[in-house]
C-alpha positions, 0 to 999 in steps of 0.5 A: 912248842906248847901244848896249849897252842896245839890243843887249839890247833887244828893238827891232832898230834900223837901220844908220842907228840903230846908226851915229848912236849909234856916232857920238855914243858914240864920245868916251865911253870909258866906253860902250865895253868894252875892245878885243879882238883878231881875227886872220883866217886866210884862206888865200890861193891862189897859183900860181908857175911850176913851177921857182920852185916846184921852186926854193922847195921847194929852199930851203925843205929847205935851211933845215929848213922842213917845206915850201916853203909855211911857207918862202914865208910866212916869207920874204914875213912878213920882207919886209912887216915891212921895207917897213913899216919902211921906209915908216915911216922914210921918213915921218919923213924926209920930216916932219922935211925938211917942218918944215925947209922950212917 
């Protein structure tokens, strides 16, 4: 069964159905179409106390930001990409300590 076939037929299948075809077509390169990208942009409410906002609004005009929301979503981007870069090689210390141990 593939699921592309399905999709364009008339029968509407279940989860269940959809889920046992993914299943069985999911080694089969040649079921699948290339893999696109989606990005979502949900915007995230946050509230700060009123001086680390005055204190962020501060910074944000000292490093020519257009506002202290742009600055505040730099700031946090830069600090995720180095916990995540932490946190990988981290992983690598603690398998190649792992592989001497054993």
């Amino acid at each position: 069964m593939n699921l592309k076939k399905h999709m364009s037929g008339e029968k509407h299948l279940s989860e269940e159905e959809i889920d046992e075809i993914v299943v069985n077509q999911a080694d089969d390169d040649m079921a699948w179409e290339e893999p696109i990208s989606v990005q979502v942009n949900i915007p995230t409410t946050m509230s700060l106390p009123p001086d680390l906002a005055a204190r962020a609004a501060f910074f944000a005009r000292l490093h020519n930001m257009p506002d202290a929301e742009s600055w505040l979503q730099r700031i946090i981007q830069e600090r995720v990409d180095f916990e995540e870069s932490a946190s990988v090689g981290l992983k690598r210390v603690m398998e190649k300590k792992a592989s001497y141990e054993t």
